[in-house]
N, C-alpha and C positions, 0 to 999 in steps of 0.2 A: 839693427836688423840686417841681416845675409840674407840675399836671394841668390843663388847661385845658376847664372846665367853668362854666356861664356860671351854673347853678344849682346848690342844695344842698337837701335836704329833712330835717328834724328831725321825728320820730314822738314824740306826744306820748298820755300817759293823757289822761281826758276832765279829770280833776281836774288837771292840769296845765296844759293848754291855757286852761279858765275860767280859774285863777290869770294865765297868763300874758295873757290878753283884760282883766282885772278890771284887775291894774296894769300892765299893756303894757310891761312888759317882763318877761325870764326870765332868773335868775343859772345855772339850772343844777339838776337834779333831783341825788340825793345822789349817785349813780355821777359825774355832772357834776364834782359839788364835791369825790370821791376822786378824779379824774382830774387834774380842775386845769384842766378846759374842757370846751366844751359837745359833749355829739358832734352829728355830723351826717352825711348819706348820699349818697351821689348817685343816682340813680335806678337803677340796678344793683344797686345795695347796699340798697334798701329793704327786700325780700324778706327776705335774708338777716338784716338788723336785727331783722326785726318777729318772726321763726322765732327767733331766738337770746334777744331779751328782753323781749316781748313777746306771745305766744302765747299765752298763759290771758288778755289781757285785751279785753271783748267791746266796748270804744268807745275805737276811735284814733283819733287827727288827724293826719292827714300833712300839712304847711304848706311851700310852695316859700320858698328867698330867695335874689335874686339875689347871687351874688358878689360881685359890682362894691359892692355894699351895706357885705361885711363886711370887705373888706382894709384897714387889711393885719394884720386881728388872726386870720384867716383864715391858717390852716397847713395842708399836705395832708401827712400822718405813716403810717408804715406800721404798718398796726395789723392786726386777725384774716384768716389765711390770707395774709400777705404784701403783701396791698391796701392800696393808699394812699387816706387815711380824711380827707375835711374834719373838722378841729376848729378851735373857735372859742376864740377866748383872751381872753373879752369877754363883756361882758351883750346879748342879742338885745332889740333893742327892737320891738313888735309892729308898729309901720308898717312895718316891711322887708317883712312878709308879703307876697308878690305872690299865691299863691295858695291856697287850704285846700281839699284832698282828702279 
């Protein structure tokens, strides 16, 4: 499946994010590492991410990257409610960051 979407966004704890700023890049929180890749959202899907896993916690990062960045370890998989999900099959390195919300 192609989706073609030119960005992806990763919602991160605040202790996640300094880890991943400190050694610039990110393997994967442990849901990551039972998955077997990192997830990621497209801007539709944010919402629903932050409400599903996210919710109790009072300091998030939401961090843009472009596509084009992560292919082609970058897969779009049909994952909660039937939606096709970026996941990443690779380690995020922190200069892809284009922008932190």
């Amino acid at each position: 499946m192609k989706v073609h979407c030119k960005v992806v966004y990763r919602v991160f704890k605040k202790e996640e994010f300094e880890e991943f700023e400190n050694k610039e890049f990110f393997s994967g929180n442990t849901l990551d590492k039972e998955s077997g890749f990192i997830h990621l959202s497209t801007k539709k899907q944010i919402f629903g991410t932050i409400t599903k896993y996210y919710l109790e916690e009072k300091d998030l990062k939401v961090v843009k990257f472009n596509t084009s960045d992560l292919k082609p370890k970058l897969k779009w998989e049909k994952s909660r409610d039937e939606d096709f999900f970026p996941h990443f099959y690779g380690i995020l390195l922190f200069d892809w960051i284009t922008e932190i919300l």
